[in-house]
N, C-alpha and C positions, 0 to 999 in steps of 0.2 A: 584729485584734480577734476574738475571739469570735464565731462565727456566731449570729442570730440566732434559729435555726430548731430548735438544738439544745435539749433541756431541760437546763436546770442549777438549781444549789443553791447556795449557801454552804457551806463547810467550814471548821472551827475547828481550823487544825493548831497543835499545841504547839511550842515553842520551845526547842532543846537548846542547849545552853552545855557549852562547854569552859574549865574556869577550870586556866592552868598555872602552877604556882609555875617562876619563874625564876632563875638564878643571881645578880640583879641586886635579890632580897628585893621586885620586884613581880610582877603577875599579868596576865598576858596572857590573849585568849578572844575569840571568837567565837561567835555564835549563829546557831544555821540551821532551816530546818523540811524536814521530809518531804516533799517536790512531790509530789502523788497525781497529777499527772500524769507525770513524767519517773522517776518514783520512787526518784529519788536525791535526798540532801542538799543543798539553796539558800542561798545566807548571805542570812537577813531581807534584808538591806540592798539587793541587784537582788530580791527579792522585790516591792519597793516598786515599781520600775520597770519589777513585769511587768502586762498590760491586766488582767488576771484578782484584780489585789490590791486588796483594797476598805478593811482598815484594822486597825491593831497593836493587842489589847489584852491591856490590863495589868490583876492583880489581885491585889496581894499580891507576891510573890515569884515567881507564876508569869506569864507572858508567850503571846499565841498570833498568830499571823497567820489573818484570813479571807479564804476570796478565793473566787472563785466557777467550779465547777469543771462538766464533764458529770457527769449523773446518775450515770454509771453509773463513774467515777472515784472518784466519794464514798464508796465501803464499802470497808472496809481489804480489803487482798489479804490480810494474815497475815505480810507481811514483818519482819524484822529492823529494816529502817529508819522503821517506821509504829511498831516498841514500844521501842524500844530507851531508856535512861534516859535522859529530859530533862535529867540533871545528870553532869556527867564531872568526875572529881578527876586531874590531869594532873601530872607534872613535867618540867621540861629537864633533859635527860640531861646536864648540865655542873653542876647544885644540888651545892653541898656536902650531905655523904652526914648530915651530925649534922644541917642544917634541914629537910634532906628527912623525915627522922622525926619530929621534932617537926611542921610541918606535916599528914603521915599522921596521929598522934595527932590534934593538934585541927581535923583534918577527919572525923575516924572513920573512916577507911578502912584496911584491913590491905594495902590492893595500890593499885598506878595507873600506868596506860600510862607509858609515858617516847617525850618527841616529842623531835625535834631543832628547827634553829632555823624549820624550814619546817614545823612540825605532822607532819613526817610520822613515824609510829610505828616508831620503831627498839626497841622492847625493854617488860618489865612488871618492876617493882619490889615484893618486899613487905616490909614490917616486919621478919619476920625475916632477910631479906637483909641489908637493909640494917644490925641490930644485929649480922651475925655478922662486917661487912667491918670497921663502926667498932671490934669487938673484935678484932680479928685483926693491927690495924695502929695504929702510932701515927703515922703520915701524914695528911696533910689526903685525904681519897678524895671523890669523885663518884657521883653516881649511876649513873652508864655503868659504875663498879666495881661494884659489886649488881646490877646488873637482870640478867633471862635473855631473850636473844635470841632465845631459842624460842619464839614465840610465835604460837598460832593465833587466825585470823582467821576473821570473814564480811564478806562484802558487805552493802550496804542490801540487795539482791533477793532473800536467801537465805531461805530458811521457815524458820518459828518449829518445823518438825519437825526442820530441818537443825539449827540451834541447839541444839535440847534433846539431841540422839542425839550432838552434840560435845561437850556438856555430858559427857552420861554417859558416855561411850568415853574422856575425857581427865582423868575427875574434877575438874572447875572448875567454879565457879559464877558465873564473869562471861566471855562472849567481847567482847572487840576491834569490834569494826563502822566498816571501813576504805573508801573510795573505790579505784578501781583501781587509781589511783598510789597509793597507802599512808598519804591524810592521814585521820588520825583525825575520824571524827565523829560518833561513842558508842560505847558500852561496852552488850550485854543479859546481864542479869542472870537467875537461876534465879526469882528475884523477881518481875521482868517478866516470864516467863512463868506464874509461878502464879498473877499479877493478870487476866493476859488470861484465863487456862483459866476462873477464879471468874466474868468477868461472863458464862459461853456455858454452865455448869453449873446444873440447874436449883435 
C-alpha cells in the first residue's frame, strides 16, 4: 500500500487503444495507460488491481484511469509514452492486401503498423504500397507483401526531443512507440508534438 506519510494527488491518465483489423474481418485491441510511476505502458485491466487505482472514467469516446500517485510522479517527464496517440489504426500482417486498403480508406489513415499474431510490430504499410502490390499482381497478396520492414522506433522513455530530431533526420511524421520486446503500444505523431509545444508557448 501506499505509505502514508507521502504527499500525493490524483492523476487522470488517458487511455490508448490499439484497434487491429484482422485476416478473420474482426478487430482485436487492447487498452493501456502511461504508469507515471514505472513509466511504461499497463493494460487498464491489472491497472484495476493495482492499490493506487481509484476508478475508470468514461466520456464520450474517450476513456481515463485515475489513481493516486507521489506528488512529484504527477508532472509529465516529456516522454514519448505520456503523449504519444491515444488511438492507433493497426493491421495483421496476414489481411488480404485489397481489405487492408479499403479499411486504410475508411479509417483515414495513409499508413499503419503491421503486428503479427502476438501484437508484436514486424513492419509499416502505406496506401501506396499496398496499391502498387494489388497492381503489380493478379494473386490474392497480403499485407506482409507491401509493408517495409525498415522501420524505426522509440521507447515509452524516449524524449519528445529524441522523437522530433527522428522525425526530421528520417522525413516521417509518425514514430512506432514499442516496449522492449517489440509489442506495439502507440504510434507519436508530428501532431502530438505540435499539441504539446502549443500548451507551454505563451
Amino acid at each position: 500500500m501506499p505509505g502514508t506519510s507521502e504527499t500525493e494527488c490524483t492523476v487522470r491518465l488517458p487511455e490508448r487503444r490499439t484497434h487491429t483489423a484482422t485476416c478473420d474481418d474482426t478487430f482485436s485491441g487492447d487498452a493501456t495507460v502511461h504508469c507515471p510511476l514505472s513509466l511504461d505502458a499497463r493494460f487498464v485491466r491489472s491497472c484495476q488491481r493495482c492499490p493506487r487505482f481509484e476508478r475508470e472514467v468514461f466520456s464520450g469516446a474517450q476513456a481515463w484511469v485515475e489513481c493516486r500517485v507521489p506528488l512529484a510522479a504527477a508532472d509529465p517527464h516529456g516522454s514519448c509514452g505520456e503523449l504519444m496517440s491515444p488511438e492507433v489504426t493497426c493491421l495483421d500482417s496476414e489481411l488480404d492486401a485489397e481489405r487492408a486498403a479499403e479499411f486504410l480508406e475508411f479509417a483515414g489513415v495513409t499508413s499503419a503498423p503491421v503486428l503479427d499474431d502476438n501484437c508484436v510490430l514486424v513492419g509499416i504499410v502505406s496506401t501506396t504500397s499496398l496499391a502498387r502490390v494489388r497492381l503489380g499482381s493478379g494473386l490474392r497478396l497480403e499485407v506482409e507483401d507491401a509493408m517495409s520492414t525498415q522501420v524505426v522506433t522509440l521507447t515509452q522513455q524516449a524524449t519528445l526531443g529524441e522523437a522530433a530530431r527522428l522525425m526530421a533526420s528520417r522525413g516521417v511524421d509518425r514514430v512506432p512507440i514499442v516496449t522492449d520486446d517489440g509489442h506495439l503500444v502507440g504510434v507519436i505523431s508530428a501532431m502530438d508534438l505540435v499539441r504539446w509545444l502549443a500548451t507551454r508557448l505563451p
